[in-house]
C-alpha positions as CSV (number, residue, x, y, z in Angstrom):
1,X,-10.7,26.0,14.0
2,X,-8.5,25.0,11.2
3,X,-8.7,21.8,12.1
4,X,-12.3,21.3,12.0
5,X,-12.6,22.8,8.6
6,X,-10.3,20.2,7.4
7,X,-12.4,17.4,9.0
8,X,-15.3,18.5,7.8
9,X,-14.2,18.7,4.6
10,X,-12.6,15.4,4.4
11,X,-15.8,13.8,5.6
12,X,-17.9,16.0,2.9
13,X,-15.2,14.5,0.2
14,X,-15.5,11.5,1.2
15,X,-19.2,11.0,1.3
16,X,-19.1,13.1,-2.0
17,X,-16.8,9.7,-3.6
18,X,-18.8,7.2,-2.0
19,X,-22.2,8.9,-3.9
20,X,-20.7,9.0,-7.1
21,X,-19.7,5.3,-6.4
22,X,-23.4,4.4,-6.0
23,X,-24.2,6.7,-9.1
24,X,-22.1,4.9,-12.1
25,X,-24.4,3.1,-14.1
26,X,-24.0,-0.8,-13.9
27,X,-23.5,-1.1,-17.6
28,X,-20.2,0.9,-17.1
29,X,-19.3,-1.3,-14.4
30,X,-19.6,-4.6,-16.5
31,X,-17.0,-3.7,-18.9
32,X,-14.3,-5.6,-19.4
33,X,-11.6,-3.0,-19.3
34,X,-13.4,-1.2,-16.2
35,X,-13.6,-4.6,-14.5
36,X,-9.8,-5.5,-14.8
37,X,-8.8,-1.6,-14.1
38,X,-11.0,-2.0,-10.8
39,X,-9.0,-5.7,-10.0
40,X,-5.5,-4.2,-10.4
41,X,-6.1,-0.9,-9.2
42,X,-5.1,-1.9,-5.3
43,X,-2.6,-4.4,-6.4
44,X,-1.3,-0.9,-7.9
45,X,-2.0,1.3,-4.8
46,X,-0.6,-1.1,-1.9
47,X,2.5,-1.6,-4.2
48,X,3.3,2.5,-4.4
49,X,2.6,2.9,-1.0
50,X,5.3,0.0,0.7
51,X,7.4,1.5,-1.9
52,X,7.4,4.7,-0.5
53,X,7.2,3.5,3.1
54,X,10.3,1.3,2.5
55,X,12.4,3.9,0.3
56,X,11.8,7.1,1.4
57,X,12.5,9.3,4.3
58,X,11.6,12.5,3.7
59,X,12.0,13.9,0.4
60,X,15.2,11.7,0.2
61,X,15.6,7.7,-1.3
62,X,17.5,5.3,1.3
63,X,18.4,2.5,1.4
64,X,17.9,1.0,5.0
65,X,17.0,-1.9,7.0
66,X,13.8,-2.0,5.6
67,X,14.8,-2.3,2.2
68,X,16.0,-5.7,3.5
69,X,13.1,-6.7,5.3
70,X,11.5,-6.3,2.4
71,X,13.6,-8.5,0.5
72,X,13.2,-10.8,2.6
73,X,9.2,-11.2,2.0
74,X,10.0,-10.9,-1.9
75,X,12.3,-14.0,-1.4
76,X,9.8,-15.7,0.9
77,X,7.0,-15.0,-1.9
78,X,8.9,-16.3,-4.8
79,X,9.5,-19.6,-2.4
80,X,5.7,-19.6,-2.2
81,X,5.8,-19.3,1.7
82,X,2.9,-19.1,3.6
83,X,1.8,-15.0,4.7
84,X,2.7,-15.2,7.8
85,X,6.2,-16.7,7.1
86,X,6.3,-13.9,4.7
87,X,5.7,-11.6,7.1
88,X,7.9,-13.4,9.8
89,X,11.2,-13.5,7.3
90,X,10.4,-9.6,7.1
91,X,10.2,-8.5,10.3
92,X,12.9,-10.8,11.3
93,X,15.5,-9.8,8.7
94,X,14.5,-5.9,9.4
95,X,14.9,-6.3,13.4
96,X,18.5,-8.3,12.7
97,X,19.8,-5.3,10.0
98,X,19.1,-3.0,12.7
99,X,20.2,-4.9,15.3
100,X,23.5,-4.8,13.2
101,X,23.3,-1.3,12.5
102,X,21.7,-1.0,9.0
């Protein structure tokens, strides 16, 4: 039953953000400050999270084969590569590091 309550409750908090969303007055929204917060806000976000997909196992830091496939699609950014090259170096360089044992 757990379970459910947790459901429930997620859905309830999630509905609960999505009101408050709709409820912020439009003046706030057309600030300047508030509109370049809301820009770089999931630039922020998707940058934490392949962080911590790509460094961390656990409660521990490694340093792995992703680590390298992610270098690879830095490299491949900096070279202004297409996505999907970006995302081809990366997956390529991850399989061969584990391939080799990394």
């Amino acid at each position: 039953m757990n379970t459910w309550i947790a459901i429930g409750a997620t859905a309830l908090g999630c509905y609960a953000v999505k009101l408050a969303g709709l409820l912020v007055p439009a003046g706030l929204l057309e600030r300047p400050l508030v509109r370049r917060f809301a820009a770089l806000l999931p630039v922020a976000l998707l940058a934490a999270l392949t962080a911590q997909q790509t460094f961390a196992d656990g409660h521990a830091l490694v340093l792995d084969a992703r680590a390298a496939g992610l270098t690879a699609a830095l490299v491949a950014i900096v070279l202004r590569a297409p996505f999907l090259l970006v995302v081809a170096a990366a997956v390529v360089v991850t399989a061969g590091a584990r391939a080799l044992g990394g």
